[in-house]
C-alpha positions as CSV (number, residue, x, y, z in Angstrom):
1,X,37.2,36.8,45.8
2,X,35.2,34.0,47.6
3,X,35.5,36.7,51.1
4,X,31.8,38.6,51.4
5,X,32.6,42.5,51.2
6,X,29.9,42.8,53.7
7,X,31.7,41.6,56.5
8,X,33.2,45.0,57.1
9,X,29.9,46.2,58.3
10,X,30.7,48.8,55.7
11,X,27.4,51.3,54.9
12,X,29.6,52.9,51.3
13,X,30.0,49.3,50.5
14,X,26.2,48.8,50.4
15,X,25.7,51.7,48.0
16,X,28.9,50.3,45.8
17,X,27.0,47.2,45.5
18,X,23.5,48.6,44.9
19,X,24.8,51.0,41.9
20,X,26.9,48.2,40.6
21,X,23.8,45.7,40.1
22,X,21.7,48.9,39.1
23,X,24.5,49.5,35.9
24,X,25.0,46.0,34.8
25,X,21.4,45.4,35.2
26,X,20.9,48.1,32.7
27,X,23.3,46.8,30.7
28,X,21.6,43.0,30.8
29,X,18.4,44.6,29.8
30,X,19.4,46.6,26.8
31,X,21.2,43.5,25.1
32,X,18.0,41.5,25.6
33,X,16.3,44.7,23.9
34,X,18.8,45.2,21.0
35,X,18.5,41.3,20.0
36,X,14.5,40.8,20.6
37,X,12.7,44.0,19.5
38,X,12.6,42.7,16.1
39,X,10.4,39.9,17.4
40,X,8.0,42.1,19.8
41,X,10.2,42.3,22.8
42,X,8.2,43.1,26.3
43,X,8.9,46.9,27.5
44,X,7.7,45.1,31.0
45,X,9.8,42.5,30.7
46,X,12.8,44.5,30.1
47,X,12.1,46.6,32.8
48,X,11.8,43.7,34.8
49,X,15.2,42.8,34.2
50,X,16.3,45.8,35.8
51,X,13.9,46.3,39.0
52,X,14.3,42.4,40.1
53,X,17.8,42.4,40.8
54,X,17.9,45.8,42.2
55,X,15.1,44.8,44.2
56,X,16.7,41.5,45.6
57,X,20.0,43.1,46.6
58,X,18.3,46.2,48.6
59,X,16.7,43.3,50.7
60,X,19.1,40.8,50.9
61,X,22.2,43.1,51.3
62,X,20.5,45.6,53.4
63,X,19.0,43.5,55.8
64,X,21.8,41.4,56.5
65,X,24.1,44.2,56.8
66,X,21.6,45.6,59.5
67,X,21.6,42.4,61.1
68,X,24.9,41.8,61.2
69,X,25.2,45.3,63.6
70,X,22.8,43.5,65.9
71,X,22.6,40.4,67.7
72,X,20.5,39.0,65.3
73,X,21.6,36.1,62.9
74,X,22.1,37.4,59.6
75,X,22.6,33.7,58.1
76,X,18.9,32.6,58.9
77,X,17.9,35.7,57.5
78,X,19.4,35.1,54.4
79,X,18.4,32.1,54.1
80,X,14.8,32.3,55.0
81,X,14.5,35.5,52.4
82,X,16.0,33.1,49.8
83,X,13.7,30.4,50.3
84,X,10.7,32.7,50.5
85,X,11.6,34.6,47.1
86,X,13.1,31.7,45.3
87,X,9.3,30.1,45.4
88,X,7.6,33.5,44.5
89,X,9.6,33.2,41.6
90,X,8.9,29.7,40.4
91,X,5.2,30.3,41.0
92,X,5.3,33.7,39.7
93,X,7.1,33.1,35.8
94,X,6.3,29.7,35.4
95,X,2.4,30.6,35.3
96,X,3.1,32.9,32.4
97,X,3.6,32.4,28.8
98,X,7.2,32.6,28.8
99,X,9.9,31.2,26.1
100,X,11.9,28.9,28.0
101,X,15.7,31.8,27.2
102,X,13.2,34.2,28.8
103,X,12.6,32.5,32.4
104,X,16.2,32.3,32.1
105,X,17.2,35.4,31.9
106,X,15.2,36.1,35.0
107,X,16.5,33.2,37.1
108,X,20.1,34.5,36.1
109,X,19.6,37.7,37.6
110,X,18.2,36.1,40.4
111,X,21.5,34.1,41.0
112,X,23.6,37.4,40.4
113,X,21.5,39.7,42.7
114,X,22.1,37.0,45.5
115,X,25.4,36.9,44.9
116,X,25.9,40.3,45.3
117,X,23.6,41.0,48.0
118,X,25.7,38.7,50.2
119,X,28.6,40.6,49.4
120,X,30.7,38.0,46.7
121,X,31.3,41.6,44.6
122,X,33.8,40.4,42.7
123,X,32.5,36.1,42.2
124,X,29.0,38.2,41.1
125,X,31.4,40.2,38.2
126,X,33.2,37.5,37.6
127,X,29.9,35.1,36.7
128,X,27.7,38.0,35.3
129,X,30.5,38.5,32.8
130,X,30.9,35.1,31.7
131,X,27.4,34.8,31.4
132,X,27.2,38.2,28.9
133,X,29.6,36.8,27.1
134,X,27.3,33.5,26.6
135,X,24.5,34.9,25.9
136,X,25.9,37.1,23.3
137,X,27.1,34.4,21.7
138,X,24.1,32.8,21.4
139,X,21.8,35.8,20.4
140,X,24.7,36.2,17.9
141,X,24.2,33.0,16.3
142,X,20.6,33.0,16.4
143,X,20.4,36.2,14.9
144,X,22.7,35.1,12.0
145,X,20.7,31.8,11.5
146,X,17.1,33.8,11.3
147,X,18.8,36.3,8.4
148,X,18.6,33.6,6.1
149,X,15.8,31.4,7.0
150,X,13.2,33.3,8.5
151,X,9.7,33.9,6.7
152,X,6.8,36.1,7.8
153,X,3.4,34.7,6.9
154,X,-0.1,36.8,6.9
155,X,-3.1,34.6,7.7
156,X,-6.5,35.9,6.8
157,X,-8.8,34.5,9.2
158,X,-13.0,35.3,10.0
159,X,-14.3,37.3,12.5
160,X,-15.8,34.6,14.3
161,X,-12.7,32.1,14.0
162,X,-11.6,31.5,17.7
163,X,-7.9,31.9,16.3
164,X,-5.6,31.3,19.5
165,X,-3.8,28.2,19.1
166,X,-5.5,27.2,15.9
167,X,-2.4,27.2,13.7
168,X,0.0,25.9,16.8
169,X,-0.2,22.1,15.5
170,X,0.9,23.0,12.1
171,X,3.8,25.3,12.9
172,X,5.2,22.3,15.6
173,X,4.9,20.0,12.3
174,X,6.2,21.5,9.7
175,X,8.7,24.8,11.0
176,X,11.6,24.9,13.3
177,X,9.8,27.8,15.5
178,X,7.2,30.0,15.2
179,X,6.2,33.0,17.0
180,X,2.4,35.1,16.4
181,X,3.6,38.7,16.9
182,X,0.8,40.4,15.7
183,X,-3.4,40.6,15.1
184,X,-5.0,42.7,13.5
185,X,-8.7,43.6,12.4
186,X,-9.6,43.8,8.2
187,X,-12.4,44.3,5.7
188,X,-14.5,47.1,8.0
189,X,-13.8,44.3,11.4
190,X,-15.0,40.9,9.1
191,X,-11.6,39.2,9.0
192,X,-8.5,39.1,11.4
193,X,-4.9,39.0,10.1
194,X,-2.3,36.9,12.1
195,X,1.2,37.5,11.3
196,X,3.6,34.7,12.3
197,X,7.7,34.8,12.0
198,X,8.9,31.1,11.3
199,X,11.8,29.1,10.0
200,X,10.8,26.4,7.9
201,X,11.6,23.0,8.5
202,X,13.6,21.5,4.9
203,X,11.4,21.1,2.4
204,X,8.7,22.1,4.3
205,X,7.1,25.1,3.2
206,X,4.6,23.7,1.0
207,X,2.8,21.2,2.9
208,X,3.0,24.4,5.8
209,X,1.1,26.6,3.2
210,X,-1.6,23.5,1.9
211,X,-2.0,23.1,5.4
212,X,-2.9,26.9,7.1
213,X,-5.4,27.1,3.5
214,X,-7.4,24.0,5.0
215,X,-7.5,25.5,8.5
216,X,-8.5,29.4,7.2
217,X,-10.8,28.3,5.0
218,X,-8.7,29.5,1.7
219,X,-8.2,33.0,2.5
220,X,-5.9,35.1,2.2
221,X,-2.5,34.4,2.7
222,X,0.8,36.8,2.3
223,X,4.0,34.8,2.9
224,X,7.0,36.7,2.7
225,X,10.8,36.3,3.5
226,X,12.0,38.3,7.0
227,X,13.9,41.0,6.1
228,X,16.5,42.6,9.2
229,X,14.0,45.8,9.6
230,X,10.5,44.0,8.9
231,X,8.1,43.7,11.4
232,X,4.9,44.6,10.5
């Protein structure tokens, strides 16, 4: 288990590998879809979830294998390509507005690509199933935790309301998260309409409400609770 398949200098054993990351990488990505397209899932993210890892291996298992057939030293190879990619990654994901499961997710299939791209075929199953099972769990209880305490709000705000952020300081105060999943223009383009999904902190919701009037000006406001469908 802890022996790199790769060693054989095996070309079908490249291809095992490649359309073994390909599947389960498939598999990672729809999971992620199933549990977050009620809250506005990324269709690039989730495609990223599948490229990355296939990506990684064709490199790292590919060129070492070629090396390895050569006099060349496959280990500094490896290890140079890991270095390299490791800080493209930290620089690349930690500039965007990610949710901290999210840059997970990707750093996860970072580890498993790496593992199979040096050849630990069976230690890569062996971790990306225990880490399926994990996150299932988790998406599992969050889900079940949401069902019952999640609201959706409507803010009406004007036109000429610089909106981003404006409402971030309340949500932090007075609800357990918070997420702005959609704008929208209103009234012929005089008013925008901001719809968060939130869970309340305990006897919160009032003081939540008192406080988003203040900030809009006493507009409009449409709070309603989350049904499993509702998204709009």
């Amino acid at each position: 288990m802890l022996k790199s398949i790769l060693d054989t200098n095996n070309w079908p054993i490249l291809f095992l590998i490649i359309g073994t990351v390909l599947i389960t990488a498939l598999v990672f990505s729809r999971i992620y879809w199933y549990f977050k397209k009620k809250d506005g899932c990324s269709e690039n993210y989730a495609s990223t979830l599948v490229i990355l890892p296939l990506v990684l291996v064709v490199l790292i298992s590919g060129g070492t294998l070629i090396l390895n057939n050569t006099t060349s030293d496959g280990s500094q190879y490896e290890r140079a390509l890991t270095a390299l990619l490791a800080g493209i990654l930290v620089i690349r994901y930690r500039s965007k507005n990610m949710e901290s499961l999210e840059l997970t997710y990707i750093f996860f299939m970072v580890a498993y690509a790496f593992l199979m791209g040096l050849g630990y075929f069976y230690l890569g199953l062996i971790y990306f199933g225990v880490v399926i099972l994990v996150v299932l769990g988790i998406n599992f209880y969050l889900s079940k935790r949401k069902k019952n305490d999640e609201y959706i709000i409507k803010i009406s705000v004007p036109e000429d309301m610089n909106f981003e952020n404006v409402f971030d300081d309340v949500f932090k105060e007075y609800a357990k998260s918070y997420k702005l999943f959609k704008v929208k223009s209103a009234d012929m383009g005089t008013t925008f309409v901001l719809s968060y999904s939130f869970i309340p902190k305990d006897n919160s919701l009032k003081s939540l409400l008192d406080e988003i009037r203040i900030r809009n000006g006493n507009m409009n406001l449409l709070l309603t609770k989350k049904l499993d469908t509702q998204m709009d």
